[in-house]
N, CA and C atoms of all chains as a GROMACS GRO file, in nm:
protein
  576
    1UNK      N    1  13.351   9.466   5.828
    1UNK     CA    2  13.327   9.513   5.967
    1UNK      C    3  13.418   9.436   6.063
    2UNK      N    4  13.481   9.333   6.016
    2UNK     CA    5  13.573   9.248   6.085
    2UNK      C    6  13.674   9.328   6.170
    3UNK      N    7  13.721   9.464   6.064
    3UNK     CA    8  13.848   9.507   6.097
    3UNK      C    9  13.818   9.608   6.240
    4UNK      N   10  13.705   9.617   6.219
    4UNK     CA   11  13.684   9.749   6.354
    4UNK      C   12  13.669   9.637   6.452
    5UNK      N   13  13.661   9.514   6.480
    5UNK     CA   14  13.669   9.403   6.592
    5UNK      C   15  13.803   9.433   6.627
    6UNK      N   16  13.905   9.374   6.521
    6UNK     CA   17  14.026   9.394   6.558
    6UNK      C   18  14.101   9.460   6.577
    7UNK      N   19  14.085   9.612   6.561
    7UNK     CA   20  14.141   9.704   6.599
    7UNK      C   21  14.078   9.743   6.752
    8UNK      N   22  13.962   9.720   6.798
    8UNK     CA   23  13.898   9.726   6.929
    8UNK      C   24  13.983   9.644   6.962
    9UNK      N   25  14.000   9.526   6.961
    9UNK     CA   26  14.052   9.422   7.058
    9UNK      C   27  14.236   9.456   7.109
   10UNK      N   28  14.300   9.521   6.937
   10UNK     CA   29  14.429   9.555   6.992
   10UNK      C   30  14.393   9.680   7.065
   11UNK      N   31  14.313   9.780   7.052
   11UNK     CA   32  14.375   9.894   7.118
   11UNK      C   33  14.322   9.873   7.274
   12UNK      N   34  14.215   9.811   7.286
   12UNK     CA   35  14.170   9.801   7.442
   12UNK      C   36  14.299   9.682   7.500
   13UNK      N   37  14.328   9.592   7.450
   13UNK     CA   38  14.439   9.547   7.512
   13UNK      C   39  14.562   9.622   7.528
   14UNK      N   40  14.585   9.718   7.436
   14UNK     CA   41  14.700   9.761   7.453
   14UNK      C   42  14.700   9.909   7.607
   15UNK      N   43  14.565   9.919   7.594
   15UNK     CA   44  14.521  10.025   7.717
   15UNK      C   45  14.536   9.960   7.826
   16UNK      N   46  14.476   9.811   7.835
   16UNK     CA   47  14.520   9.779   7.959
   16UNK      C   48  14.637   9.741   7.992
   17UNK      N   49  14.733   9.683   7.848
   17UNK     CA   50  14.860   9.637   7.931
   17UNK      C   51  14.973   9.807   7.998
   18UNK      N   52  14.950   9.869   7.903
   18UNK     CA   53  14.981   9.987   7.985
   18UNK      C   54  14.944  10.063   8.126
   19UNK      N   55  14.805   9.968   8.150
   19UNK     CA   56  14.757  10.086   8.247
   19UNK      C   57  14.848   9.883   8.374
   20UNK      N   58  14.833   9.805   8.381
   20UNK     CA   59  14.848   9.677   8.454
   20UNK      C   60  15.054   9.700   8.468
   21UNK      N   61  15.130   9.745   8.381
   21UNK     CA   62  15.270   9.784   8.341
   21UNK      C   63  15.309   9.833   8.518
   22UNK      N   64  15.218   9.938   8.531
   22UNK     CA   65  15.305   9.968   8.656
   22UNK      C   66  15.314   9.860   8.792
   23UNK      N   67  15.156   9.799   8.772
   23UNK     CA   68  15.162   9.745   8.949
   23UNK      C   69  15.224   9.605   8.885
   24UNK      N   70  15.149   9.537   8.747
   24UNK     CA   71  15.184   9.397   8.755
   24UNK      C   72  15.251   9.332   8.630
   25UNK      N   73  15.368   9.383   8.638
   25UNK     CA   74  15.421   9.337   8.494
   25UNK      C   75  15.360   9.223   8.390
   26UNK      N   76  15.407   9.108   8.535
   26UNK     CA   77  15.348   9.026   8.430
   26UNK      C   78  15.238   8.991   8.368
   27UNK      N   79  15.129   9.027   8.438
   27UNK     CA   80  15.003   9.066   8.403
   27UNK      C   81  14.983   9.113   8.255
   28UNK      N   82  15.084   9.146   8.225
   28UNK     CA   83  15.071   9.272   8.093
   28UNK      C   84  15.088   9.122   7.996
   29UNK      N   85  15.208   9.059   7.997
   29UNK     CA   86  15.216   8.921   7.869
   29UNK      C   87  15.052   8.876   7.937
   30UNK      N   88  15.021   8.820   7.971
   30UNK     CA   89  14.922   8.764   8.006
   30UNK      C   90  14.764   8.852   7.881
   31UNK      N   91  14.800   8.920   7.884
   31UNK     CA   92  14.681   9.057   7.831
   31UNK      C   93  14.700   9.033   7.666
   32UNK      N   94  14.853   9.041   7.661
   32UNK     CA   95  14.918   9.069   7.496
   32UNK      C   96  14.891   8.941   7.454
   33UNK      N   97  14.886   8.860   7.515
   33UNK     CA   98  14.894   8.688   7.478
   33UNK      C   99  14.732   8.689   7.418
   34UNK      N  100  14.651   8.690   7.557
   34UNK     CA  101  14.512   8.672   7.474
   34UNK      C  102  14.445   8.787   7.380
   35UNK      N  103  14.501   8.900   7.406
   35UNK     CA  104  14.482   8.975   7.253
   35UNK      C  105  14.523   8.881   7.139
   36UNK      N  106  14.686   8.870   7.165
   36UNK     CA  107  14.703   8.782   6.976
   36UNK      C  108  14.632   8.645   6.989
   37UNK      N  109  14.616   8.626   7.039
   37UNK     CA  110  14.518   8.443   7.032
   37UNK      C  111  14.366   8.489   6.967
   38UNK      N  112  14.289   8.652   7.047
   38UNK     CA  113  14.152   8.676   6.982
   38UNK      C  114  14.174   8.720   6.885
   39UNK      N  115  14.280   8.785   6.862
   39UNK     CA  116  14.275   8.877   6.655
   39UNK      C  117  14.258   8.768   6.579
   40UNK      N  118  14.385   8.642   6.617
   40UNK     CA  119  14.434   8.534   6.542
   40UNK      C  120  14.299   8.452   6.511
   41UNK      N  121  14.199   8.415   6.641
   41UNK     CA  122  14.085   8.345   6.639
   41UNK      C  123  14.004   8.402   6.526
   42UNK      N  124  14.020   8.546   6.552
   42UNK     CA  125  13.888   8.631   6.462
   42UNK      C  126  13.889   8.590   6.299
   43UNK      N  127  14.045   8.630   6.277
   43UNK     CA  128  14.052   8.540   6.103
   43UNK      C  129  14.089   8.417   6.097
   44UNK      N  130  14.048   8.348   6.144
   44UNK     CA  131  14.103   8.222   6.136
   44UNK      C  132  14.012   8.136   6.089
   45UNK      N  133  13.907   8.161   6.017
   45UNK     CA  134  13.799   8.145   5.929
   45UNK      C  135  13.826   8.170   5.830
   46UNK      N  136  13.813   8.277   5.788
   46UNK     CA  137  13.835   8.303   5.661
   46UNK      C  138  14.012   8.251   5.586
   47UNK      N  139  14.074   8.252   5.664
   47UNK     CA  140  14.264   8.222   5.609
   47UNK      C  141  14.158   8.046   5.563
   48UNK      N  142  14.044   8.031   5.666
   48UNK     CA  143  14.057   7.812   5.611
   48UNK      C  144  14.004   7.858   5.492
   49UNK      N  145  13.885   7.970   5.480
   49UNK     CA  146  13.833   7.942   5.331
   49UNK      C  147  13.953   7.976   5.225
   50UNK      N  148  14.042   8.062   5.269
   50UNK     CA  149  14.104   8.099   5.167
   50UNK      C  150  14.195   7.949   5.102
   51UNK      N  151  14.232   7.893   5.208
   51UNK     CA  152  14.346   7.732   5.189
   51UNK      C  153  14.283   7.687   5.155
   52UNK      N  154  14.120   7.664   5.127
   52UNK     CA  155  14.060   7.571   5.067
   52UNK      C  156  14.044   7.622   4.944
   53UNK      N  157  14.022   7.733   4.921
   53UNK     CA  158  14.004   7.799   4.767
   53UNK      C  159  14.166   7.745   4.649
   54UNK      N  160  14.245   7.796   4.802
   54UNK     CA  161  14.422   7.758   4.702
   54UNK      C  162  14.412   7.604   4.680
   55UNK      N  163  14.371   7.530   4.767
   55UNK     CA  164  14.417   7.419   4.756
   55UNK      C  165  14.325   7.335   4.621
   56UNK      N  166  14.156   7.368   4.664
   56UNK     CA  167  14.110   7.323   4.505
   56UNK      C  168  14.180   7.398   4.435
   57UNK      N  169  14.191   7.491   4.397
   57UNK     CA  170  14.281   7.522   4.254
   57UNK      C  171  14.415   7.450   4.201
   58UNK      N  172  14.503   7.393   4.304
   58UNK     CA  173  14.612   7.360   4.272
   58UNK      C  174  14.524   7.225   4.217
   59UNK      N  175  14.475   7.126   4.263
   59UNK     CA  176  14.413   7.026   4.219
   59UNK      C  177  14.361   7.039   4.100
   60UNK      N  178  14.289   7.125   4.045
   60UNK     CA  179  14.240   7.175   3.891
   60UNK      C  180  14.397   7.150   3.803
   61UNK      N  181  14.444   7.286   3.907
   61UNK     CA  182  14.605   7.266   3.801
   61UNK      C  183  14.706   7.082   3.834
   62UNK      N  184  14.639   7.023   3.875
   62UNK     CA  185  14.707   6.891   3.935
   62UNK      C  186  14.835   6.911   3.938
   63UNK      N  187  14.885   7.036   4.049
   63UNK     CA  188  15.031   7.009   4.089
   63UNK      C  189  14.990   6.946   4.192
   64UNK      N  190  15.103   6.836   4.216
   64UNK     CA  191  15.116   6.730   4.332
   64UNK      C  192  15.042   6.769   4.482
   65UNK      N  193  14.977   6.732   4.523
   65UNK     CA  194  14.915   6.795   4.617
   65UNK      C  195  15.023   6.780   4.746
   66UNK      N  196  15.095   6.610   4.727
   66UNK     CA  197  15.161   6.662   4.841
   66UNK      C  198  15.288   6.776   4.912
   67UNK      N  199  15.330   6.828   4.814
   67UNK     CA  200  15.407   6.954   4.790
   67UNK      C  201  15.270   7.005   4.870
   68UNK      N  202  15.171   7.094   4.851
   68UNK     CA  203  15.103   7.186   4.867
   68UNK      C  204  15.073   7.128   5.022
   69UNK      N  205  15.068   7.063   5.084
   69UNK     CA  206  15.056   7.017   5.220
   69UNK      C  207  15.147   7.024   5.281
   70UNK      N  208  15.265   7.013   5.242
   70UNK     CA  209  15.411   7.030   5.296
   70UNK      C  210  15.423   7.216   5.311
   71UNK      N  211  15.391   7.250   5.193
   71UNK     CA  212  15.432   7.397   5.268
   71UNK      C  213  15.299   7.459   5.325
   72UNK      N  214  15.163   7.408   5.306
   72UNK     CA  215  15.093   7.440   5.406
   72UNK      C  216  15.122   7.440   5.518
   73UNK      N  217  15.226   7.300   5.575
   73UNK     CA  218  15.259   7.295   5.689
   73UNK      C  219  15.327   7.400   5.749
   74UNK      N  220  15.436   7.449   5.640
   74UNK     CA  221  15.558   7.520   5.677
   74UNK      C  222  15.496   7.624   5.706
   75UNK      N  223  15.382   7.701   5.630
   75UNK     CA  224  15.330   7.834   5.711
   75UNK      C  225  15.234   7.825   5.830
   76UNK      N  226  15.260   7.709   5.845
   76UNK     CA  227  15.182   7.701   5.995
   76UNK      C  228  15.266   7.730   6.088
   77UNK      N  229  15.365   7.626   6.075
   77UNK     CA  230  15.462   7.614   6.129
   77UNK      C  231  15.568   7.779   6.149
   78UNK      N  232  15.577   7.845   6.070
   78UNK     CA  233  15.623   7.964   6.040
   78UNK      C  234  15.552   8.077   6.143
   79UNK      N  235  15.374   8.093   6.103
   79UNK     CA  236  15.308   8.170   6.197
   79UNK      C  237  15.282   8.117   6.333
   80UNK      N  238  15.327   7.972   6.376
   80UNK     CA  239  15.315   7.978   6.542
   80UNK      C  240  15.473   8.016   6.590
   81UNK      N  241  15.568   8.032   6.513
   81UNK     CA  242  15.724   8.058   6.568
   81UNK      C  243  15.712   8.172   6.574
   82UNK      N  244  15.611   8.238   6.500
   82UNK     CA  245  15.633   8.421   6.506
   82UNK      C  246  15.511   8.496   6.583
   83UNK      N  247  15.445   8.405   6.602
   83UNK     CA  248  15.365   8.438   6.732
   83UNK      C  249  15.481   8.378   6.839
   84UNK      N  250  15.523   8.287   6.865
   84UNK     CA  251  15.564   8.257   7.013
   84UNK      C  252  15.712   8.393   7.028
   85UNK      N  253  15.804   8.412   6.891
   85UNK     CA  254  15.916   8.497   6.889
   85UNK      C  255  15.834   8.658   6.930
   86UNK      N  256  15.747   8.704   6.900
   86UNK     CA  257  15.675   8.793   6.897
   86UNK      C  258  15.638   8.849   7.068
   87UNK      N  259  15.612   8.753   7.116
   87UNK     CA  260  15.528   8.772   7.226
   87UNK      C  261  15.699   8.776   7.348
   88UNK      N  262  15.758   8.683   7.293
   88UNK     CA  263  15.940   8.719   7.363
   88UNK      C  264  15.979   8.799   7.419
   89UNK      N  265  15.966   8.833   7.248
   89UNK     CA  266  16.030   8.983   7.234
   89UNK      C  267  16.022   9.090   7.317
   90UNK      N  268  15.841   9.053   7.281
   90UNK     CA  269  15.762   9.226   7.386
   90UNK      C  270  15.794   9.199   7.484
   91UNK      N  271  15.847   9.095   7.594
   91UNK     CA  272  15.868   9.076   7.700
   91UNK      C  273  16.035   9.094   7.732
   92UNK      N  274  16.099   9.106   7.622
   92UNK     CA  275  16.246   9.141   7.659
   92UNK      C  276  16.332   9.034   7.673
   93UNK      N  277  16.251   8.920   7.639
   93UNK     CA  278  16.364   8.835   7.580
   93UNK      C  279  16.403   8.759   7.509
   94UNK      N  280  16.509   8.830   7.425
   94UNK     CA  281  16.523   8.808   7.286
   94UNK      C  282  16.590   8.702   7.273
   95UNK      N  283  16.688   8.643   7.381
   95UNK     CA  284  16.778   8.525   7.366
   95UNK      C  285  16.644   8.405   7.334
   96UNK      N  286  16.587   8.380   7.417
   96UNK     CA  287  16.508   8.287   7.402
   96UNK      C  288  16.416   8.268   7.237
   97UNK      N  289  16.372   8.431   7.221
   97UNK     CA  290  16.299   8.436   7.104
   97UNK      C  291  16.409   8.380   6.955
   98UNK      N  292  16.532   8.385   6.996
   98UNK     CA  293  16.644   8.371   6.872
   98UNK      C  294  16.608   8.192   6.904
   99UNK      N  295  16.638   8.125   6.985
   99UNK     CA  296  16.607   7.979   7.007
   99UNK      C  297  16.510   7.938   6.970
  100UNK      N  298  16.374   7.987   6.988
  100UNK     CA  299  16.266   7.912   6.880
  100UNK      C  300  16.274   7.969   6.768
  101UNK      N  301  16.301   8.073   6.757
  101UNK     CA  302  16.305   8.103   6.597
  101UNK      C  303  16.412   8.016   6.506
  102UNK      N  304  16.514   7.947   6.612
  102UNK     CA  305  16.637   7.816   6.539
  102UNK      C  306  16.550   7.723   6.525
  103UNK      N  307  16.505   7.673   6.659
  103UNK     CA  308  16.391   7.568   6.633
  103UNK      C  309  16.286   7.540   6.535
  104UNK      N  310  16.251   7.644   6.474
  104UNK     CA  311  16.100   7.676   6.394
  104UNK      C  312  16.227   7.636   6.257
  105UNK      N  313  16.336   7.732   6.221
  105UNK     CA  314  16.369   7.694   6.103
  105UNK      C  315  16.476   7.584   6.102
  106UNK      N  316  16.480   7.501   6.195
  106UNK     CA  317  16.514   7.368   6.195
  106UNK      C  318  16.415   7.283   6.135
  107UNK      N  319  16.254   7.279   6.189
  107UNK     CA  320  16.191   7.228   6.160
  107UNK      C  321  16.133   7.220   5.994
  108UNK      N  322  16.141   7.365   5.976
  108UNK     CA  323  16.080   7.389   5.838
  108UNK      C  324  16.169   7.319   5.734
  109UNK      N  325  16.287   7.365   5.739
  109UNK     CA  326  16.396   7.274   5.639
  109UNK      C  327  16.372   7.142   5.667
  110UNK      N  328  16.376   7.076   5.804
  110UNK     CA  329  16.359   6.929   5.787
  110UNK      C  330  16.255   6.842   5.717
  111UNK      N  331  16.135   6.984   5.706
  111UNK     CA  332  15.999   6.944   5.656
  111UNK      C  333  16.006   6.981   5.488
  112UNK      N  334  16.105   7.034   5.478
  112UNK     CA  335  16.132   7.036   5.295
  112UNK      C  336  16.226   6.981   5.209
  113UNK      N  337  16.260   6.890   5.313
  113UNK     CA  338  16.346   6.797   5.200
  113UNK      C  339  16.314   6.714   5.068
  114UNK      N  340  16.219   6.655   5.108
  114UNK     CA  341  16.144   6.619   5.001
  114UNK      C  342  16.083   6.675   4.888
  115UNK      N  343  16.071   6.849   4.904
  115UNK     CA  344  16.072   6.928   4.832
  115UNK      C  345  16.203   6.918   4.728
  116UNK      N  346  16.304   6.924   4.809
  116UNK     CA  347  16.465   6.966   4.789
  116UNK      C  348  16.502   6.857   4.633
  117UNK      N  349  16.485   6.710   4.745
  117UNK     CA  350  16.513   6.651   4.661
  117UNK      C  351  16.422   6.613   4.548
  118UNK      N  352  16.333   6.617   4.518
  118UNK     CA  353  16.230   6.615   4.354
  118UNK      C  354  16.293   6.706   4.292
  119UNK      N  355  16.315   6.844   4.344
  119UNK     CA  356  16.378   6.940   4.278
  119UNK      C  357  16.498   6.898   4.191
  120UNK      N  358  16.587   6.882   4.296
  120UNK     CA  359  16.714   6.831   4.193
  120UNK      C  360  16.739   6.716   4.103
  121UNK      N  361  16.620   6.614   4.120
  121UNK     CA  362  16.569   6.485   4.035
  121UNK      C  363  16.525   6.566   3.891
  122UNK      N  364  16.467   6.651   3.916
  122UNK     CA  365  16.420   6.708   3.797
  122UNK      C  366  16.467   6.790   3.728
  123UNK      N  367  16.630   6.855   3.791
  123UNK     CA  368  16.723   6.916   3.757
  123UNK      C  369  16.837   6.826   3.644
  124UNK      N  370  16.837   6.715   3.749
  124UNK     CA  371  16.944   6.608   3.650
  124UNK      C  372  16.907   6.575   3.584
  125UNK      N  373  16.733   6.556   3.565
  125UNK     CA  374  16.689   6.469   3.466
  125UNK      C  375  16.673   6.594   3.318
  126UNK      N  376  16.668   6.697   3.355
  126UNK     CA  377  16.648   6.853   3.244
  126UNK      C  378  16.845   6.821   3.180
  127UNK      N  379  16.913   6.816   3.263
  127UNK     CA  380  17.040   6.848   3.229
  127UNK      C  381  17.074   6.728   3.094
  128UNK      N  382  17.119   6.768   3.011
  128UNK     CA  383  17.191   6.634   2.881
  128UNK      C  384  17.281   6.513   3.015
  129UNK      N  385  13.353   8.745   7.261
  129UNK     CA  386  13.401   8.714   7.351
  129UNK      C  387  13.485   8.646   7.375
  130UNK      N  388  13.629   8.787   7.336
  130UNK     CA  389  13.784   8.750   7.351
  130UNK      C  390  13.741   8.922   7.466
  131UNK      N  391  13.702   8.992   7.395
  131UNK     CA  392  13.666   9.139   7.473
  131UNK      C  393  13.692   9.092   7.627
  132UNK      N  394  13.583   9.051   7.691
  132UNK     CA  395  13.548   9.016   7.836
  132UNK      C  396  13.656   8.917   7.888
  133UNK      N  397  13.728   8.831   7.808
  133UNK     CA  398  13.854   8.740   7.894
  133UNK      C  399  13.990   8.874   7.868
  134UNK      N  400  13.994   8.995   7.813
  134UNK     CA  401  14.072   9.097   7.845
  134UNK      C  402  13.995   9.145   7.991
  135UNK      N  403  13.878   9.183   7.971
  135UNK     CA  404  13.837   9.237   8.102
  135UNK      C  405  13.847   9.144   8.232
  136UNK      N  406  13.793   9.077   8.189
  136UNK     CA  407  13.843   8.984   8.331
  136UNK      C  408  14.005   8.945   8.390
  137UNK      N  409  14.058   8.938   8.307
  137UNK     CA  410  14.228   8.917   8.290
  137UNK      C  411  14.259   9.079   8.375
  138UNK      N  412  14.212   9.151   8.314
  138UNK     CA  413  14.303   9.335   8.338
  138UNK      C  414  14.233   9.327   8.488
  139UNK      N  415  14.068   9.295   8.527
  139UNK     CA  416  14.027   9.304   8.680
  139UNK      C  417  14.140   9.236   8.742
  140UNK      N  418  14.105   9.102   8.725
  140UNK     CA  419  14.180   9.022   8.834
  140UNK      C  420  14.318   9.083   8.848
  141UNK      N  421  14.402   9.121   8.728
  141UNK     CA  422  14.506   9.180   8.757
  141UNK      C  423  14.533   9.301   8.854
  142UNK      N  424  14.428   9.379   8.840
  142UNK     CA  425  14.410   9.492   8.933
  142UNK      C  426  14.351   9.476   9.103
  143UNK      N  427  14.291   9.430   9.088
  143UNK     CA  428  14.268   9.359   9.231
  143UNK      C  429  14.323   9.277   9.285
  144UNK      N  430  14.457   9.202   9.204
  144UNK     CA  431  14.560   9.114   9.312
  144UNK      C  432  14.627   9.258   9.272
  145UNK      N  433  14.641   9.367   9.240
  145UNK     CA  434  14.805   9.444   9.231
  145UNK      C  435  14.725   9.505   9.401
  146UNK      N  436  14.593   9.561   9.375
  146UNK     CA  437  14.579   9.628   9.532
  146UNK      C  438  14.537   9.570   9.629
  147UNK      N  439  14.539   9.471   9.659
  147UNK     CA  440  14.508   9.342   9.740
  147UNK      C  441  14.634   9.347   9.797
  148UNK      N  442  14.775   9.346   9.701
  148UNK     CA  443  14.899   9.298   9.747
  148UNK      C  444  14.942   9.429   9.856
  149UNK      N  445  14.901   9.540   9.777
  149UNK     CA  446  14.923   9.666   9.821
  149UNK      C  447  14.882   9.696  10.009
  150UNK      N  448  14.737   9.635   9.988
  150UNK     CA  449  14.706   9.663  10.105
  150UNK      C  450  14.750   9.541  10.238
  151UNK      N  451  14.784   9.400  10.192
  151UNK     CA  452  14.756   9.311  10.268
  151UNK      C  453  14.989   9.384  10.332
  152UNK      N  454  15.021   9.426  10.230
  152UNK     CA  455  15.189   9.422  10.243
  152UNK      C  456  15.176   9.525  10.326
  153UNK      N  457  15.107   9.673  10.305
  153UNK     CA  458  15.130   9.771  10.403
  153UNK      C  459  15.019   9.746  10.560
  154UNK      N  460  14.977   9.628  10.518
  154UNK     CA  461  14.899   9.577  10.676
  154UNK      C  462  15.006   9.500  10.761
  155UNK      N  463  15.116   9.460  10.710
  155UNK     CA  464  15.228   9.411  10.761
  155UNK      C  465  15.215   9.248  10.752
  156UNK      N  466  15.149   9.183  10.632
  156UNK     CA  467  15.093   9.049  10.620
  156UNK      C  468  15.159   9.004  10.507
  157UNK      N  469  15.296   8.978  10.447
  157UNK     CA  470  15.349   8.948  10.338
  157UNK      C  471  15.318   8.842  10.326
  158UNK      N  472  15.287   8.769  10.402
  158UNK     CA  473  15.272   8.594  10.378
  158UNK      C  474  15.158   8.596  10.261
  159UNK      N  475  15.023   8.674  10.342
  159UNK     CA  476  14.904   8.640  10.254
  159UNK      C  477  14.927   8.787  10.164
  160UNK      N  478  15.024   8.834  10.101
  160UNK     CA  479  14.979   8.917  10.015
  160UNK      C  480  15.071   8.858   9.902
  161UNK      N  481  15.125   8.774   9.925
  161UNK     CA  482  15.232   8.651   9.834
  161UNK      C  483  15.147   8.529   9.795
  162UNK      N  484  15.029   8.493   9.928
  162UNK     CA  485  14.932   8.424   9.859
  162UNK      C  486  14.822   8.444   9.729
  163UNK      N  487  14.791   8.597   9.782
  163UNK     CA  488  14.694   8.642   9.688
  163UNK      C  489  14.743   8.650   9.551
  164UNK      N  490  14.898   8.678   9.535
  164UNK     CA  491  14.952   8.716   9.419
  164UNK      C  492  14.964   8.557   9.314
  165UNK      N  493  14.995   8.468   9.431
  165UNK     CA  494  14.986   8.328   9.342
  165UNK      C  495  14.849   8.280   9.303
  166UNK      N  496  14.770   8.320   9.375
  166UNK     CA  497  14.662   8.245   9.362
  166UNK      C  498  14.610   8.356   9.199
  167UNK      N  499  14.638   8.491   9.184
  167UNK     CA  500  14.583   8.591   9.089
  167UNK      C  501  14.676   8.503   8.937
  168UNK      N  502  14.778   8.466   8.966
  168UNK     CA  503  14.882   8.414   8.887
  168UNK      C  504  14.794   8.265   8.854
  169UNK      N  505  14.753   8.182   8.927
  169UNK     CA  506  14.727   8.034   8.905
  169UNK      C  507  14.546   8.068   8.823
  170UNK      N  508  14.435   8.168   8.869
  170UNK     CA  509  14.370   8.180   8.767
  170UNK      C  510  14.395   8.275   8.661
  171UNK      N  511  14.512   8.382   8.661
  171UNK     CA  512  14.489   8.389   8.539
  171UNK      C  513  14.522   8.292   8.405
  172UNK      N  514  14.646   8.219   8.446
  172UNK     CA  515  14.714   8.089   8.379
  172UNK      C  516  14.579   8.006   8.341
  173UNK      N  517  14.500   7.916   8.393
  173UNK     CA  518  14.418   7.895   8.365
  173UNK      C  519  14.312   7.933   8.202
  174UNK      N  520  14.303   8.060   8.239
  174UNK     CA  521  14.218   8.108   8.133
  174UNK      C  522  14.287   8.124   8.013
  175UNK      N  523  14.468   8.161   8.057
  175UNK     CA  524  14.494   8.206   7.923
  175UNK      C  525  14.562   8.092   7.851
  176UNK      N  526  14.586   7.951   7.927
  176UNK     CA  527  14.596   7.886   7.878
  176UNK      C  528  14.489   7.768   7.768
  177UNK      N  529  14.371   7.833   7.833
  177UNK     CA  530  14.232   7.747   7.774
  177UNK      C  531  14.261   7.846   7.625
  178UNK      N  532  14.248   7.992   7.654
  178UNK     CA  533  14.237   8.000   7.520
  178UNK      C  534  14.367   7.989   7.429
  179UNK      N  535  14.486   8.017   7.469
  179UNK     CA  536  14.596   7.957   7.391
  179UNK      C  537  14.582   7.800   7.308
  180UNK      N  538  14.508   7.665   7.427
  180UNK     CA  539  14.521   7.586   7.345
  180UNK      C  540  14.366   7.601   7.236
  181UNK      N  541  14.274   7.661   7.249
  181UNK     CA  542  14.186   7.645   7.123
  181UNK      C  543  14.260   7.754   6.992
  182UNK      N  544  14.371   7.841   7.036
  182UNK     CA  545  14.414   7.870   6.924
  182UNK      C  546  14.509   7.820   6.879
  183UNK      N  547  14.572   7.679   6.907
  183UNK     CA  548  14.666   7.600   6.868
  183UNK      C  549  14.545   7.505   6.814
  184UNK      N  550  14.451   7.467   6.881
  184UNK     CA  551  14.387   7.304   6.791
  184UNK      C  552  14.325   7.428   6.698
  185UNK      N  553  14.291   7.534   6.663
  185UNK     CA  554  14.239   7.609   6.530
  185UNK      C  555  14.334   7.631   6.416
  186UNK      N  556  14.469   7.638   6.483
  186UNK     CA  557  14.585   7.663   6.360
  186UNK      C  558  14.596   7.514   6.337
  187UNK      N  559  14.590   7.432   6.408
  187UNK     CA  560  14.637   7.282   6.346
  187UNK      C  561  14.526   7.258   6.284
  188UNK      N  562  14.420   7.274   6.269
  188UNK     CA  563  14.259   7.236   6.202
  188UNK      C  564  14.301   7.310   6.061
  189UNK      N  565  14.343   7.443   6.050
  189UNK     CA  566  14.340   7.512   5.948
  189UNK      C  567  14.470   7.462   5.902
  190UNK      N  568  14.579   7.436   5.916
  190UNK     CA  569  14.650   7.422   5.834
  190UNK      C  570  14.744   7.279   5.849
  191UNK      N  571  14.625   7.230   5.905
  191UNK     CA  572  14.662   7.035   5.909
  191UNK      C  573  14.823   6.988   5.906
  192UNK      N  574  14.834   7.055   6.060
  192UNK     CA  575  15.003   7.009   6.124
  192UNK      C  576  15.006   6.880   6.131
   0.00000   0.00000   0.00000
């Protein structure tokens, strides 16, 4: 029954930013903003049970947990750049949305190096 | 109750758009430039309260 919340919440927002479009533009980001913040709020329960379900499991399988925190991060990190590029966009500007979206994958690579390098430790060490 | 901070957001929006309407064709730009900041400074307010509980919820869930 979750999904009929969220489809109420986009389509009545999307009625009003259309009907607010003519007198008050900006009014309209203002509308689109707290629509994606309530969809986002609405599952944002269940995505923790789900990271907690992945994350005991990886522990069963004892891959390194801190790998699994690192790219936990990165899809955090990933879904607030594409919410903030997202919301840009609808507003028409894309220059800016291309700049955090550099920013976001500046960050993510800087946050996987340590990934990077185990990787290739374990490459040289496979190689004769 | 995300519903009612749309409704309240789309009112206030509509009542500073005809507020501006009427105070500009009363020949009062001063205060119909007020009303528009002041419609601007609460809606900011609200949508910033809930922007940051959906930033401390993504950092809770996925421990930035």
């Amino acid at each position: 029954m979750e999904i009929i919340k969220i489809i109420a919440l986009g389509l009545v927002a999307t009625i009003f930013i259309m009907m607010l479009k003519q007198y008050r533009p900006e009014y309209a980001i203002y509308v689109s903003l707290l629509a994606g913040a309530g969809i986002v709020l609405l599952v944002m329960d269940k995505l923790a049970g789900i990271i907690n379900i992945l994350s005991s499991l990886s522990n069963k399988a004892n891959i390194n947990s801190g790998f699994l925190g690192i790219l936990l991060k990165i899809t955090g990190i990933a879904f607030l750049t594409e919410f903030a590029t997202s919301i840009c966009k609808d507003s028409g500007e894309i220059a800016i949305a291309n700049k955090i979206e550099l920013g976001g994958k500046v960050i993510i690579i800087g946050m996987s190096i340590p990934i990077i390098t185990a990787l290739l430790e374990l490459i040289i060490k496979i190689l004769p | 109750m995300e519903i009612d901070l749309l409704f309240k957001i789309a009112g206030i929006g509509i009542i500073v758009a005809v507020l501006h309407q009427i105070l500009s064709k009363a020949g009062r730009e001063d205060q119909a430039m007020m009303v528009t900041l002041a419609g601007v400074v609460i809606v900011l307010t609200v949508v910033i309260k809930e922007i940051s509980s959906l930033f401390s919820a993504v950092r809770t869930v996925f421990n930035l």
